[in-house]
FIKOLZA-1660 file (N, C-alpha, C; in steps of 0.1 Angstrom, whole numbers, plus 5000, padded with zeros to 4 digits):
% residues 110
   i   px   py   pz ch aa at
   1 6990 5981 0814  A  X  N
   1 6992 5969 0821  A  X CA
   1 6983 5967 0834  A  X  C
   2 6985 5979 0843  A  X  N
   2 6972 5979 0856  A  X CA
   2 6958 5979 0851  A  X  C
   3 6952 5982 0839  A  X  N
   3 6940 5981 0836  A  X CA
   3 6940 5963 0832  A  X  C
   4 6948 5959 0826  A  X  N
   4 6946 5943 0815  A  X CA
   4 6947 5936 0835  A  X  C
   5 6954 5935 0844  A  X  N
   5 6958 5931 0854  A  X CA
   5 6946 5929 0862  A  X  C
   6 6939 5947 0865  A  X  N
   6 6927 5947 0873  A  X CA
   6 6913 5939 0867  A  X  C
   7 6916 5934 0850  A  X  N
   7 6904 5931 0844  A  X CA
   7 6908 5913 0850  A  X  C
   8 6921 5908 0848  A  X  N
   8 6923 5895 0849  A  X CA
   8 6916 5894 0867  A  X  C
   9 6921 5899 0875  A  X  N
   9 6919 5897 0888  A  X CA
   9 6900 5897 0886  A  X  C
  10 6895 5906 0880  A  X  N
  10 6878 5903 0878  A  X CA
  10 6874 5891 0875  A  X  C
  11 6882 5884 0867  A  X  N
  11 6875 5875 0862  A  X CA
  11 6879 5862 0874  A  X  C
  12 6882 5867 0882  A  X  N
  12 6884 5857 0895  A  X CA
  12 6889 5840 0892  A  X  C
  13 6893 5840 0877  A  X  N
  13 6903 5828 0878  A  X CA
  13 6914 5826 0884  A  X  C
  14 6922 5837 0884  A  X  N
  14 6935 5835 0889  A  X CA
  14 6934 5838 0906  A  X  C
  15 6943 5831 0917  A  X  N
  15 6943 5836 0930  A  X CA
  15 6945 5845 0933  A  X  C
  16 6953 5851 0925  A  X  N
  16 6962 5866 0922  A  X CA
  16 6968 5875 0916  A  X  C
  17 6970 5882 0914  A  X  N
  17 6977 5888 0903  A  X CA
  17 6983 5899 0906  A  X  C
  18 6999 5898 0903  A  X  N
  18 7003 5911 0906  A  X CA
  18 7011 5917 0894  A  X  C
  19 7015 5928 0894  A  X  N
  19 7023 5935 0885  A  X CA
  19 7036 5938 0888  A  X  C
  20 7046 5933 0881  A  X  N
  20 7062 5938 0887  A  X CA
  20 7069 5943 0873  A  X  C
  21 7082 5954 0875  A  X  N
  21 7088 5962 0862  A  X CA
  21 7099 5949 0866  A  X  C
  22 7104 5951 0850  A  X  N
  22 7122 5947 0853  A  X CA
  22 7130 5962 0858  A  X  C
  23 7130 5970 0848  A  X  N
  23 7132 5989 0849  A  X CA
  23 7124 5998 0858  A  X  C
  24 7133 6007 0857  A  X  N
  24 7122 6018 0861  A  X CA
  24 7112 6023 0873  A  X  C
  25 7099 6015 0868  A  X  N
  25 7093 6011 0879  A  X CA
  25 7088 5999 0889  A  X  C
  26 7083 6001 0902  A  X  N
  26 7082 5998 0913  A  X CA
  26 7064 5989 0911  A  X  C
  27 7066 5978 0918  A  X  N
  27 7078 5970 0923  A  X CA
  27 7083 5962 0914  A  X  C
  28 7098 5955 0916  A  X  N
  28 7104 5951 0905  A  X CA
  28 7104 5939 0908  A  X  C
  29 7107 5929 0897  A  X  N
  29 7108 5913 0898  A  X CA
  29 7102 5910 0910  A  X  C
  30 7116 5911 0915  A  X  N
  30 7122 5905 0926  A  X CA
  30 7113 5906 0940  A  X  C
  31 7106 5918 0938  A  X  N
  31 7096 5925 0950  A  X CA
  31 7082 5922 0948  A  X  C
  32 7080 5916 0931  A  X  N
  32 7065 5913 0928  A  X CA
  32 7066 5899 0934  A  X  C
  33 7076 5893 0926  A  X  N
  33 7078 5877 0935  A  X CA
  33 7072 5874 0952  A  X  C
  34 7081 5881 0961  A  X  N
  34 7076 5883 0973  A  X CA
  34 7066 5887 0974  A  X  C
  35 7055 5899 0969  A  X  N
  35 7043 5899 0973  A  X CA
  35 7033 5887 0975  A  X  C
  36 7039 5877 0960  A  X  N
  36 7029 5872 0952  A  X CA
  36 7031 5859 0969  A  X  C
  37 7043 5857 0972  A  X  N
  37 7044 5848 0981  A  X CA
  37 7037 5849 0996  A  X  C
  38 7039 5864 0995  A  X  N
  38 7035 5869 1008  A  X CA
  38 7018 5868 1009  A  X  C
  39 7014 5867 1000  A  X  N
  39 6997 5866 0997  A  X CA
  39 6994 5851 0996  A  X  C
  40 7001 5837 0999  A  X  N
  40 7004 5829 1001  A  X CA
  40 7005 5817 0988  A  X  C
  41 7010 5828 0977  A  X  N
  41 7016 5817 0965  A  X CA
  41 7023 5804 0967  A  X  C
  42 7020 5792 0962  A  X  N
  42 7030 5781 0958  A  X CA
  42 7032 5780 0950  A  X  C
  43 7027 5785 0939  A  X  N
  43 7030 5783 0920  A  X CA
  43 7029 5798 0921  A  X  C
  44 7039 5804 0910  A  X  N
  44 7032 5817 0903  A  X CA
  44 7038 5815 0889  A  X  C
  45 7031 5822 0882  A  X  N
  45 7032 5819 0868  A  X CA
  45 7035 5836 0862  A  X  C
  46 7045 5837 0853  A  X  N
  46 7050 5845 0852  A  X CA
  46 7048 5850 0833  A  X  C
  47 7039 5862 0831  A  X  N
  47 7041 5868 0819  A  X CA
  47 7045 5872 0814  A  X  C
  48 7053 5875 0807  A  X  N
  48 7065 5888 0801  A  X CA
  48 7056 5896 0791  A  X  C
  49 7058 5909 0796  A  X  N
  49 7048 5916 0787  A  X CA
  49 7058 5927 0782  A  X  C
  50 7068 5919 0770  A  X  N
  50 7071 5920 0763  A  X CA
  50 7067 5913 0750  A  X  C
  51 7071 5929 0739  A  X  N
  51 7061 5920 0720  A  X CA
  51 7072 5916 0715  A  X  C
  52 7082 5917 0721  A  X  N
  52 7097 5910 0712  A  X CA
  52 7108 5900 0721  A  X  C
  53 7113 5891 0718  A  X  N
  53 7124 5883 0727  A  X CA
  53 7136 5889 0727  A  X  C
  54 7139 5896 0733  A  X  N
  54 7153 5902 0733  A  X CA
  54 7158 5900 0746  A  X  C
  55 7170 5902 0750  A  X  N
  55 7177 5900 0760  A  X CA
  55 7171 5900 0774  A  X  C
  56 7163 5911 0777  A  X  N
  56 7152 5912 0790  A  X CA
  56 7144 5898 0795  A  X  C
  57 7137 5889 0782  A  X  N
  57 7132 5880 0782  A  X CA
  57 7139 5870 0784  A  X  C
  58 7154 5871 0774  A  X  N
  58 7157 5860 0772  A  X CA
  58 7172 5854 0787  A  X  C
  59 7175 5865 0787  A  X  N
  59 7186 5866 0798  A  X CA
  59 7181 5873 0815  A  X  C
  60 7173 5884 0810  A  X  N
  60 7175 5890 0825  A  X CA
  60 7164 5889 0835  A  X  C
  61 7156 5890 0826  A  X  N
  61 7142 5878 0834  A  X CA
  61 7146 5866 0844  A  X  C
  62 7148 5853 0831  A  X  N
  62 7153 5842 0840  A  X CA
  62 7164 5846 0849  A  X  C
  63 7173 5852 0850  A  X  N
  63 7184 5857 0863  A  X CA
  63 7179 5859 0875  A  X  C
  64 7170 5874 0874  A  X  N
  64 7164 5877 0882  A  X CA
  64 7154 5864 0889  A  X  C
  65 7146 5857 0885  A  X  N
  65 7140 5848 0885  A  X CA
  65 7146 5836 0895  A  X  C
  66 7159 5828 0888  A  X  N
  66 7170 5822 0891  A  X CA
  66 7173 5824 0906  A  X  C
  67 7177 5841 0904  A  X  N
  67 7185 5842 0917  A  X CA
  67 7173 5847 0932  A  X  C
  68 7161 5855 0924  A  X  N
  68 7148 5850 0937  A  X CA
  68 7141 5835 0942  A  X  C
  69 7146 5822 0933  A  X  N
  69 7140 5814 0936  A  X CA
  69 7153 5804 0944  A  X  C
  70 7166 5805 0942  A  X  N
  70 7177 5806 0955  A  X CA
  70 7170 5806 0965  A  X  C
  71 7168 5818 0970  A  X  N
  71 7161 5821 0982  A  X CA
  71 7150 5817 0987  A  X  C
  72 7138 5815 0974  A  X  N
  72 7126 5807 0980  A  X CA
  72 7127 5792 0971  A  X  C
  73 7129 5780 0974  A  X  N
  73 7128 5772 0970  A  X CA
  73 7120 5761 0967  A  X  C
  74 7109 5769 0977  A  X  N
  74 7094 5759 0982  A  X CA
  74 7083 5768 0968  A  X  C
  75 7084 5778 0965  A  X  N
  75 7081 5778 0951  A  X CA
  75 7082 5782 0939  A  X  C
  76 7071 5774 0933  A  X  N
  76 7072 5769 0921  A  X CA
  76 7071 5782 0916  A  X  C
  77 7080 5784 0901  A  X  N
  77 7078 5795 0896  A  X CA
  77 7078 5788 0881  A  X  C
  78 7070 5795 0870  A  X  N
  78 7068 5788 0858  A  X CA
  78 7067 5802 0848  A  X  C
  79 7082 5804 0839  A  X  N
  79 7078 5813 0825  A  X CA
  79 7071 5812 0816  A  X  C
  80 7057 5819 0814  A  X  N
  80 7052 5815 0797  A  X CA
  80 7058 5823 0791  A  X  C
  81 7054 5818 0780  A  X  N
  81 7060 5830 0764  A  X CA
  81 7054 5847 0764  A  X  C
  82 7063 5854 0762  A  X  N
  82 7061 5865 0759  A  X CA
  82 7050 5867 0752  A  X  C
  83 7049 5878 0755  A  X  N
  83 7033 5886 0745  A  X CA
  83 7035 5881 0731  A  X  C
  84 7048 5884 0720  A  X  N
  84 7047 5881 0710  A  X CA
  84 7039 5891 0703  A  X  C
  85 7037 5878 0688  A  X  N
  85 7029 5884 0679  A  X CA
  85 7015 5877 0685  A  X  C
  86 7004 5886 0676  A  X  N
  86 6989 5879 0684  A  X CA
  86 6984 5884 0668  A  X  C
  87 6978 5880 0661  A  X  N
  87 6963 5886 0652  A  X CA
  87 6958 5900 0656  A  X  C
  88 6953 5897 0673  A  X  N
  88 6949 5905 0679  A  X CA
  88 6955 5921 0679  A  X  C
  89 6969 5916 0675  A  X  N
  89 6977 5931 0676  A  X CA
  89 6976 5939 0663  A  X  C
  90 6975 5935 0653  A  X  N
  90 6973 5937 0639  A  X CA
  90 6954 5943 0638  A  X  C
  91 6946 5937 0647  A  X  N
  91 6934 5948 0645  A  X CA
  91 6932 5957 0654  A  X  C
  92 6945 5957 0662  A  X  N
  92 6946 5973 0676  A  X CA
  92 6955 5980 0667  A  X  C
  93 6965 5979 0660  A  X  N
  93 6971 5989 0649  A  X CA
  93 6966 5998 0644  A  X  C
  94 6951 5985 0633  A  X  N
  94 6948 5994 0627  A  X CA
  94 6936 6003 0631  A  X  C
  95 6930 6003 0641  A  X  N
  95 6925 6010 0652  A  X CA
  95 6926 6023 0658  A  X  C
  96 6941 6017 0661  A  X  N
  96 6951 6034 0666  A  X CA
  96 6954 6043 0655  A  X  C
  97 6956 6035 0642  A  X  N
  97 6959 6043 0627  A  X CA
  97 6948 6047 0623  A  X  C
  98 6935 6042 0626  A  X  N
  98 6922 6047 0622  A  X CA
  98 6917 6060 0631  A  X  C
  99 6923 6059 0644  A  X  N
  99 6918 6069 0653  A  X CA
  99 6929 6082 0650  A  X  C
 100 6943 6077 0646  A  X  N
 100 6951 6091 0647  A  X CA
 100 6944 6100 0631  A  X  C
 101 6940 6094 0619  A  X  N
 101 6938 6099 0609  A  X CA
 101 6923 6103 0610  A  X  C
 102 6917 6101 0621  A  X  N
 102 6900 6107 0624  A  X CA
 102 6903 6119 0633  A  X  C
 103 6911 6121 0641  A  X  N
 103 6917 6128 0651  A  X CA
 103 6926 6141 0641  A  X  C
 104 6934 6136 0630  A  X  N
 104 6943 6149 0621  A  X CA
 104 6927 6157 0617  A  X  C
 105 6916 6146 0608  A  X  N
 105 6911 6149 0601  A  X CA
 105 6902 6158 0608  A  X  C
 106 6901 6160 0621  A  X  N
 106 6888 6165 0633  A  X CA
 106 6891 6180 0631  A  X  C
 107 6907 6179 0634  A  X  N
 107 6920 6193 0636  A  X CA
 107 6918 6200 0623  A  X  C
 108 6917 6193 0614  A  X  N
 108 6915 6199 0598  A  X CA
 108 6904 6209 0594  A  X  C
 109 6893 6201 0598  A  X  N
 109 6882 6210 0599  A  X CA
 109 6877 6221 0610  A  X  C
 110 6883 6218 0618  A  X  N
 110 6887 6232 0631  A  X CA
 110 6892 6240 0625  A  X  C
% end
């Protein structure tokens, strides 16, 4: 996710870009939000980089979201769609499946 983030920030379309966990790790939602503001956001636009809609997306995202934008009301915050399905993901599969069965076959002849 920090490499797809650092490439988007290259391409200097966006004013910003930050990275926030729901889990785990740092910094979370709530704390990416405020950066994003602190670097003087009025819109931020929010990715879910999740490949499935399950509860995180569908519930705990917008909460979190909900209950940081309480607090800041001057801005705008906008969810797109989750990662999802892509085409794209179907020729990185077979990619990874091509590299793990080049990688047995390397160990084989060792």
């Amino acid at each position: 996710m920090y490499q797809i983030a650092e490439t988007l920030k290259a391409t200097k379309q966006f004013y910003f870009v930050e990275c926030a966990f729901l889990e785990i790790n740092q910094p979370d939602i709530a704390i990416g939000l405020t950066i994003c503001q602190e670097a003087g956001a009025k819109q931020i636009v929010i990715v879910p980089y999740f490949l499935h809609l399950g509860s995180h997306v569908q519930r705990d995202l917008p909460n979190i979201i909900s209950g940081w934008q309480k607090d800041n009301p001057t801005i705008k915050i906008i969810m797109g769609q989750h990662l999802g399905f892509s085409p794209l993901l179907v020729s990185l599969v077979q990619e990874r499946i091509q590299e793990a069965l080049d990688h047995n076959n390397e160990h084989k002849k060792g």
